[in-house]
N, C-alpha and C positions, 0 to 999 in steps of 0.2 A: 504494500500500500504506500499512496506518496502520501506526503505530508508538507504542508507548508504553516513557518511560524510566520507569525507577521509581526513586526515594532511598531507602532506608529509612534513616534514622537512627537511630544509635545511641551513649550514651555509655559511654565506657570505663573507667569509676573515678576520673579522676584530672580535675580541671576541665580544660575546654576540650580535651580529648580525645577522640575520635570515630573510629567504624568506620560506612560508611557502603558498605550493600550495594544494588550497580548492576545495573539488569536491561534490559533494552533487549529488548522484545517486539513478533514479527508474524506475521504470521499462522504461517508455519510454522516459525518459529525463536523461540529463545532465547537470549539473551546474557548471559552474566554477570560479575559483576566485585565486587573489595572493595578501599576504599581505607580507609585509616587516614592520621590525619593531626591536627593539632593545629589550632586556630583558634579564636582570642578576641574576642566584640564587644562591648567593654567597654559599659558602662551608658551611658556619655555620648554615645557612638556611635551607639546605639537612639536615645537622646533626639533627635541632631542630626537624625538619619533622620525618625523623626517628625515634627520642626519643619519640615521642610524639604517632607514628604508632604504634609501636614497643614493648614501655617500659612501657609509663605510665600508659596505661590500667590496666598491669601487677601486679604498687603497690601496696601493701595492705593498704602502710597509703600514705597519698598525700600532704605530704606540699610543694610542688613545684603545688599543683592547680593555684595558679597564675602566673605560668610561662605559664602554659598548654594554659590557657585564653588568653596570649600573643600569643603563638603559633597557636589554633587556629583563633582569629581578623586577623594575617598576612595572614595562609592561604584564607582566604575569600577573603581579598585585594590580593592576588596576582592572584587569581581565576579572579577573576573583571578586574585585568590590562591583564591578557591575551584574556579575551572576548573582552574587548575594542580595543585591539592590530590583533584581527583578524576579526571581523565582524562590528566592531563601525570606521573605519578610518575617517580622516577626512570628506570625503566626504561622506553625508546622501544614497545620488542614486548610492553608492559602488554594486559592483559585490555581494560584501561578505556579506555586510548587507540585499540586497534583498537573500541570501540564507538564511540567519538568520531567516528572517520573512517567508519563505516555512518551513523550520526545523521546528521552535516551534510550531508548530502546532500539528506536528506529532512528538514529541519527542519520547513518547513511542511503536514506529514503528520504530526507527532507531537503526543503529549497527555504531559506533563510530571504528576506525581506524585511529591507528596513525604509518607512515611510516618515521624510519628514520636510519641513520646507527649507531652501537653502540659504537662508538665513540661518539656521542650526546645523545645516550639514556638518560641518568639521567639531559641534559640541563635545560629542559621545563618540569615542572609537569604537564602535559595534564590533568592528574584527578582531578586539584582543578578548571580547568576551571567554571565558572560558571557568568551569566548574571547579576546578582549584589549579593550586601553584601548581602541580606536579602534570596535568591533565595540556591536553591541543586544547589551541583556541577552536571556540565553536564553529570556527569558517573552515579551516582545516578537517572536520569531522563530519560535514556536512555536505550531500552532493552539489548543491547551489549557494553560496553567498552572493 
C-alpha cells in the first residue's frame, strides 16, 4: 500500500511559532493530526547547513573536519527536536504519535510532502527530520521527499 504524509505549515503570529497540520493518506483511510510547537533556525545555522551541503564536500584539503562534525551532531539534534515537536507531544495517545507508529512500518511505501508558503520555505529543514540521533533522516527512508 502507498502512503503519503502530508506537512502543511503554518505560522502562528509570533516568530518561530508554528501549527503544522499532519495527514497521513491510503488508499482507504485518512489520518489526521495538529501539532503546534515553537522552533528556531537561526541564520547562522542555515549558513552552516549550507556550507556544509554545498562546500565542504567540494575541499580538496579539510581542516575545518571539525567544524563539519559540529555541523553534522546539530543536524541530527535538530532532526530529533523536530520528530519530537510533531509526532512525540506531550501526550503518549496523541493523534500524531498513533500516525507515527502506522508510518514506520511502511516507510518505504511512503511519499513525504511538505506544504507551505514561500515566505516560510527555508523556516523548518523538513529533510533533517528524523526519529533519533542514531536513526536516517526521514527523507533518506522514504520513497518520495
Amino acid at each position: 500500500m502507498l502512503y503519503t504524509l502530508r506537512l502543511t505549515q503554518h505560522p502562528r503570529g509570533q516568530p518561530n511559532d508554528y501549527r503544522v497540520e499532519i495527514a497521513l493518506e491510503g488508499k482507504d483511510f485518512c489520518q489526521t493530526a495538529t501539532a503546534f510547537f515553537r522552533f528556531n533556525f537561526p541564520l547562522r545555522e542555515r549558513e552552516n547547513l549550507r556550507w556544509y551541503l554545498e562546500d565542504y564536500h567540494e575541499l580538496l584539503f579539510t581542516p575545518e573536519s571539525n567544524f563539519a562534525a559540529r555541523i553534522e551532531q546539530r543536524t541530527r539534534e535538530i532532526g530529533v527536536e523536530l520528530f519530537r515537536a510533531i509526532f512525540q507531544p506531550n501526550n503518549d495517545d496523541s493523534d500524531s504519535r498513533q500516525i507515527w507508529l502506522k508510518l514506520r512500518q511502511n516507510l518505504n511505501n511512503t511519499r513525504v510532502e511538505v506544504i507551505t508558503d514561500i515566505t516560510q520555505a527555508t523556516e523548518i529543514p523538513w529533510e533533517l527530520l528524523r526519529e533519533d540521533i542514531n536513526s536516517k533522516p526521514l527523507a533518506l527512508q522514504v520513497s518520495s521527499f
